[in-house]
Structures are given as structure tokens and as C-alpha cells.
C-alpha positions as CSV (number, residue, x, y, z in Angstrom):
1,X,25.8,-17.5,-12.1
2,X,24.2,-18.7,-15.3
3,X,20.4,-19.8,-14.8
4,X,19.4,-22.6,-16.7
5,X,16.0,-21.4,-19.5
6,X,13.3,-23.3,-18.9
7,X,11.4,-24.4,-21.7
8,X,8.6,-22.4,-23.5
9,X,5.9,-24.7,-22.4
10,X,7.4,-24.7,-18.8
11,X,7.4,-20.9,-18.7
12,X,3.7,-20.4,-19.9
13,X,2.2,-22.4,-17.9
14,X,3.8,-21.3,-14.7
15,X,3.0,-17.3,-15.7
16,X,-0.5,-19.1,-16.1
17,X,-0.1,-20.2,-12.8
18,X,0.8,-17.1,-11.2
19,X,-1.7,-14.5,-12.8
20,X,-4.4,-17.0,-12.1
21,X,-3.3,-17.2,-8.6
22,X,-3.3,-13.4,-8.7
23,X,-6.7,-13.2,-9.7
24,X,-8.4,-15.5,-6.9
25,X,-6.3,-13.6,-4.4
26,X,-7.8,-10.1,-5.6
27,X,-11.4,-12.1,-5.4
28,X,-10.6,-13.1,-2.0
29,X,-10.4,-17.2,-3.4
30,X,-7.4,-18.0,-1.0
31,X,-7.0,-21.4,-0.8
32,X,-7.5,-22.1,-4.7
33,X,-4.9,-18.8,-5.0
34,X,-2.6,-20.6,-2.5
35,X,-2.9,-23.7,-4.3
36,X,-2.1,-22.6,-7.4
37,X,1.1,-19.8,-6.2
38,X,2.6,-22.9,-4.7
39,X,1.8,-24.8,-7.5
40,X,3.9,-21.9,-9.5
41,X,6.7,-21.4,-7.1
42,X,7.6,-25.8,-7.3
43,X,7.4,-25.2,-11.9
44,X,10.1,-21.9,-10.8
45,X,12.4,-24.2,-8.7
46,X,12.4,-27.4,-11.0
47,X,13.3,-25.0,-13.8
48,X,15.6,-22.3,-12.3
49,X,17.1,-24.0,-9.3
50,X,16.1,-22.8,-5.7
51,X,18.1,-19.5,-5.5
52,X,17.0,-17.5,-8.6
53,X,15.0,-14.2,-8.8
54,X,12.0,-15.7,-10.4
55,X,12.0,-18.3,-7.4
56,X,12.2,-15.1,-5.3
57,X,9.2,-13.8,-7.3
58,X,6.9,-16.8,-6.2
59,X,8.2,-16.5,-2.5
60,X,7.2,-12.6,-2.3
61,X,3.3,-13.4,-4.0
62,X,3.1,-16.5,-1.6
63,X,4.2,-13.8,1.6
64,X,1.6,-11.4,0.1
65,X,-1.3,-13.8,0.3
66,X,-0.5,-14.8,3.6
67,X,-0.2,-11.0,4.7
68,X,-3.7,-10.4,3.2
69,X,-4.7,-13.1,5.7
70,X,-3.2,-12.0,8.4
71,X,-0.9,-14.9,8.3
72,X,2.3,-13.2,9.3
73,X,4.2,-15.8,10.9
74,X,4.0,-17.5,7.4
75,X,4.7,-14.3,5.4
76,X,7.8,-13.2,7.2
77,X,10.4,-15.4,6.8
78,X,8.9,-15.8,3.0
79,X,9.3,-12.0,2.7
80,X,12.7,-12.3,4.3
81,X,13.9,-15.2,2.2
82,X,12.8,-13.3,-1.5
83,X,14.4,-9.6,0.0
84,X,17.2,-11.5,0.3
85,X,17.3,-13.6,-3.2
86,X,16.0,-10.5,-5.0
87,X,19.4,-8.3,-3.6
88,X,22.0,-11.3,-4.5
89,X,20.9,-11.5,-7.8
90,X,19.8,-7.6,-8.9
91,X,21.7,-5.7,-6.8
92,X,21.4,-3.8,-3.1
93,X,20.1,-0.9,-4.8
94,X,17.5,-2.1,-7.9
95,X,13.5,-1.1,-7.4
96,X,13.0,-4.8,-7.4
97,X,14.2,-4.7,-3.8
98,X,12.5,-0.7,-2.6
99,X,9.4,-3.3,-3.4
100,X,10.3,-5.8,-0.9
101,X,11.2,-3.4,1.8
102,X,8.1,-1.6,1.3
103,X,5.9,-4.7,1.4
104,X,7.9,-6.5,4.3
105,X,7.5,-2.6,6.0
106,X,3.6,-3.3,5.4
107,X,3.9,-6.5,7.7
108,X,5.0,-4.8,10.5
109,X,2.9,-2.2,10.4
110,X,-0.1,-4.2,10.0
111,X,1.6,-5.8,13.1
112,X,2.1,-2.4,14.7
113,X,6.1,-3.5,14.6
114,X,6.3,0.5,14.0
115,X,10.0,0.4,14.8
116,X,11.0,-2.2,12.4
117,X,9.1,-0.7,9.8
118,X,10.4,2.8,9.7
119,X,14.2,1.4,8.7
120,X,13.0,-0.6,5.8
121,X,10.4,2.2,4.8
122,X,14.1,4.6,4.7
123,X,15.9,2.4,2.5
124,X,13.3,1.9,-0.2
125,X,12.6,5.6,-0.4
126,X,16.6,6.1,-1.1
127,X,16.5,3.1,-3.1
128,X,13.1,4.7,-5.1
129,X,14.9,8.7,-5.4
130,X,17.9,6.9,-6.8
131,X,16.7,4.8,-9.6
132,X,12.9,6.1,-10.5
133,X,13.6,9.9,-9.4
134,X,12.3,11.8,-6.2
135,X,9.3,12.8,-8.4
136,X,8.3,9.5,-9.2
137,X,4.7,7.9,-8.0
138,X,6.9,4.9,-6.8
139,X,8.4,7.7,-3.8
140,X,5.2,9.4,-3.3
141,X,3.7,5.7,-2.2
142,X,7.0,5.2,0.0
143,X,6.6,8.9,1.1
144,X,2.8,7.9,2.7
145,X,3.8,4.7,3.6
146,X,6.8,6.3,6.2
147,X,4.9,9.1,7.4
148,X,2.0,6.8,8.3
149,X,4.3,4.9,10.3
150,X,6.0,7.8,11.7
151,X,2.7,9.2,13.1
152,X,2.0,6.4,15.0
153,X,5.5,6.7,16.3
154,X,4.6,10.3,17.6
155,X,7.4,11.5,14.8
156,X,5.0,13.9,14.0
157,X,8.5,16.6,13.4
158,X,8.2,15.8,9.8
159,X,5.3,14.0,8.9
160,X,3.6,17.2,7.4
161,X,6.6,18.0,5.2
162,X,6.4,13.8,4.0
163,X,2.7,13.9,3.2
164,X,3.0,17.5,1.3
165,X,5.7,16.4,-1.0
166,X,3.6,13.4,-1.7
167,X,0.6,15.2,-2.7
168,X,3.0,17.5,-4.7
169,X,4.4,14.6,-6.7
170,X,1.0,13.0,-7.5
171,X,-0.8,16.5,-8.2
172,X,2.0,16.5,-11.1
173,X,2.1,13.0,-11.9
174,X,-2.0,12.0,-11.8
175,X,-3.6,15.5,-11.8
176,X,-5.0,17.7,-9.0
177,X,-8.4,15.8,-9.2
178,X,-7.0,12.4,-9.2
179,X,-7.7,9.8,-6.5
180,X,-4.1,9.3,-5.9
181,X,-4.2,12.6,-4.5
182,X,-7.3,12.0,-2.2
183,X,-5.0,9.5,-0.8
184,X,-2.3,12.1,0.3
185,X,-5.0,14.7,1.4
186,X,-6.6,12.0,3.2
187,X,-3.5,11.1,5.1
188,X,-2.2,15.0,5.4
189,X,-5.9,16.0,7.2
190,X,-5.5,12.7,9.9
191,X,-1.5,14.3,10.6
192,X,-3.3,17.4,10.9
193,X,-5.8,16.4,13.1
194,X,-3.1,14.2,15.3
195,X,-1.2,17.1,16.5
196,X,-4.1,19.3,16.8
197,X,-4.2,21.4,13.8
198,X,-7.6,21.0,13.3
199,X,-8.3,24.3,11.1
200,X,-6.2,22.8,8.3
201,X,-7.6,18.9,8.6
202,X,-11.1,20.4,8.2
203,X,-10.1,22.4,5.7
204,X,-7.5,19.5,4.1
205,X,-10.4,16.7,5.0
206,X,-13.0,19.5,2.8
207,X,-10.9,19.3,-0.3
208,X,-10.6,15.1,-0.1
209,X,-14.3,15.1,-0.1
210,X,-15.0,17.8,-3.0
211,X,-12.9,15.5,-5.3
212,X,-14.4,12.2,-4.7
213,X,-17.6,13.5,-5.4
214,X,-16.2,15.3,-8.4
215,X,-15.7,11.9,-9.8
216,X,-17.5,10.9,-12.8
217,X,-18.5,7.9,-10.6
218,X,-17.9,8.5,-7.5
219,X,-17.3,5.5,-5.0
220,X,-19.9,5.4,-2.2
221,X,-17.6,3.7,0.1
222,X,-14.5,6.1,-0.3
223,X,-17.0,9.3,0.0
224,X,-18.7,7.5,3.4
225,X,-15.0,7.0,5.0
226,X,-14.7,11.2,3.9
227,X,-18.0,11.6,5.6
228,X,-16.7,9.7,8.8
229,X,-13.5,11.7,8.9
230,X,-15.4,15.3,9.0
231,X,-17.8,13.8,11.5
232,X,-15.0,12.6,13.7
233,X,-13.0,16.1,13.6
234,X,-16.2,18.4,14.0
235,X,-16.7,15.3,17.3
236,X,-13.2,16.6,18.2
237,X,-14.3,20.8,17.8
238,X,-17.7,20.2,19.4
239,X,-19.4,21.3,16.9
240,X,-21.9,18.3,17.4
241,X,-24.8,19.5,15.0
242,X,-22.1,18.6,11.9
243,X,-20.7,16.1,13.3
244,X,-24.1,14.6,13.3
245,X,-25.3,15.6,9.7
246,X,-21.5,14.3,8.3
247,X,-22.0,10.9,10.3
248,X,-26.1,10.4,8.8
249,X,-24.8,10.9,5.5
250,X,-21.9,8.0,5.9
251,X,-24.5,5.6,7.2
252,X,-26.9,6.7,4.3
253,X,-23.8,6.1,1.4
254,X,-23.2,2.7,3.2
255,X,-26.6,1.5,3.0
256,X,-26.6,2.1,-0.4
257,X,-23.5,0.7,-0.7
258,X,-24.9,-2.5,0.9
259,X,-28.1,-3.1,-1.0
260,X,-26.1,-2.8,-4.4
């Protein structure tokens, strides 16, 4: 099917729409951001008709605001609807749609819909391999993404081998000292510590911590979360006297944190 161009001044001002939209969402400005997406997603429908990709495009940012909310009875069938749309019209198997899965996957996890999410999380990792590579950063995200899910599925059989070939691909990709890679050592130490392994999360948990404050500016709130993780697992070997030192240092960064 043939869509319809909109006209130049229709298009600008609806892509002004959106990434102004965007912007008050990442500020937390959710009503002027829902305003304005919906504002965007009626300029998309007058000009391409109601079933067509951009459309699906609007649907997907409207779902993601409502998800930041905690609005998921709103963002559902809005994720549902643009998944669908976005397969129709690019294909069963373009990125476009790994995207959706990923983010509907998100939904349910933030629901604890666990089961629902671990399909969906499947797909847009085989989707991913297929068209970016199974180095890309696009399969290390998906690779996190499923073993977090898997984890709290007690799945724990191969969450290890999921979080290692993440930190693989992004050591490669971002660097060794990257944050992208605290990320997977930060999830790798909490498997680790899960299933009792709690000689290589201190050890894993260690290295997290070391980078983020090898950071030419390092970010107090990311270095008190590594602070709280240690504390927690030296909690979990009795060895209290750490735990105490790791947890007074946490509350000290998130002071500081709070009077900037």
C-alpha cells in the first residue's frame, strides 16, 4: 500500500511535536509531554491514514510515557497496537519490531508478568543476531534484559553464560572501562550473588565499583548503589564490619548527592 506524503510544513511540525514531547518526558513534564505526543500522533493520522508505521511510531512514544508512569493498562494495548502496525508494514523480522518486543517485554517486567516477558525478550534477541549481528550493543541490551527476567524466574541454568556474553560484546564495542559495561558487571555480581556464588559477586561487584570511580566524573548516585551492593553481600557473608563501612559511605555519596 502506497502512503499518501504529507506536506513539508505538515511533517516539521509534527517531528517538532514529537522531540518536544520527548524532551518534557525525559524532564519528567508529563502532562505537557502527553499533550503534545497526542497532539503528534492526530498531525500522523490526518496525514498518513490510521494504519501506517509513523502512526505506529506515535502509539509506541504515547505507550512509553504511560509505562514511565506506571500507567500500564494504558500502555499495553498502545504497545500491542504499534508491535503490530510496525510488523505489517516492515516485516516480522526488521529491528524496528526487536524494539517493540523489547519495550512491551519491559511492561511486564515492571509488572512482574515474568512469563510473558521472557517469549518476547527471545524473539527480539533472534530478531537483533539476525539483522545488527550477535556482536552488536543492540543484543548485549536484549542479552541483560532476558537474563534479568530469567533470574527472577529462578532460570538461573543460564543466566551466567547471558550476562558474560554481554559484558563481552560491550567490553569490545564501548571499552573495558565503559559504563555500559558496569551495567553487565552490575547485573553478572546480583546472578552471582542469587545462586550463592558469593566469591565471584564480591569479586564481580569490586570491579563495577573500581570503574565508576575511574570515571573522569564519576556519578555519586551510581557509585552509592555500588556501595549498597558490597554492603548487602558482605550482610549476606557476615562480615558485618564491611558491610558497615560500604553502607556509611553510600549514605555519605547520597547526601552529597542531595545537597547539589
Amino acid at each position: 500500500m502506497t502512503a499518501v506524503s504529507p506536506s513539508n510544513h505538515s511533517s516539521t511540525y509534527e517531528f517538532g511535536l514529537n522531540n518536544l514531547a520527548t524532551l518534557y518526558m525525559r524532564q519528567g513534564k508529563y502532562s505537557e509531554s502527553e499533550s503534545l505526543y497526542k497532539r503528534s500522533l492526530a498531525v500522523r493520522q490526518a496525514a498518513f491514514g490510521p494504519e501506517h508505521p509513523e502512526v505506529a511510531n506515535s502509539l509506541h512514544n504515547l505507550a512509553s510515557l504511560y509505562s514511565v508512569q506506571g500507567r500500564y493498562a494504558e500502555a499495553e494495548p498502545m504497545y500491542l497496537r504499534s508491535l503490530s502496525m510496525t510488523e505489517r508494514y516492515l516485516g516480522l523480522d526488521h529491528p524496528d519490531v526487536a524494539c517493540g518486543l523489547n519495550n512491551l517485554a519491559q511492561l511486564y517486567f515492571s509488572q512482574k508478568k515474568y512469563a510473558e516477558a521472557e517469549p518476547l525478550l527471545k524473539r527480539a534477541l533472534a530478531i537483533r543476531e539476525k539483522a545488527l549481528g550477535p556482536n552488536s550493543p543492540g543484543v548485549a541490551e536484549i542479552l541483560d534484559n532476558l537474563a534479568g527476567v530469567m533470574l527472577l524466574e529462578y532460570k538461573q541454568v543460564s543466566v551466567d553464560l547471558l550476562y558474560l556474553r554481554s559484558l563481552a560484546i560491550r567490553k569490545k564495542v564501548f571499552g573495558p572501562e565503559s559504563p555500559q559495561v558496569v551495567t553487565s558487571l552490575s547485573g553478572l555480581a546480583f546472578a552471582y550473588t542469587q545462586e550463592g556464588k558469593l566469591w565471584e559477586a564480591e569479586h564481580t561487584y569490586s570491579e563495577a565499583l573500581t570503574l565508576i570511580a575511574k570515571q573522569k566524573k564519576p556519578d555519586a548516585r551510581a557509585l552509592a548503589r555500588a556501595y549498597v551492593n558490597l554492603a548487602d553481600l558482605y550482610s549476606r557473608q557476615g562480615k558485618r564490619k564491611k558491610a558497615r563501612k560500604m553502607a556509611e559511605k553510600a549514605k555519605s555519596l547520597r547526601d552529597q548527592a542531595a545537597s547539589s
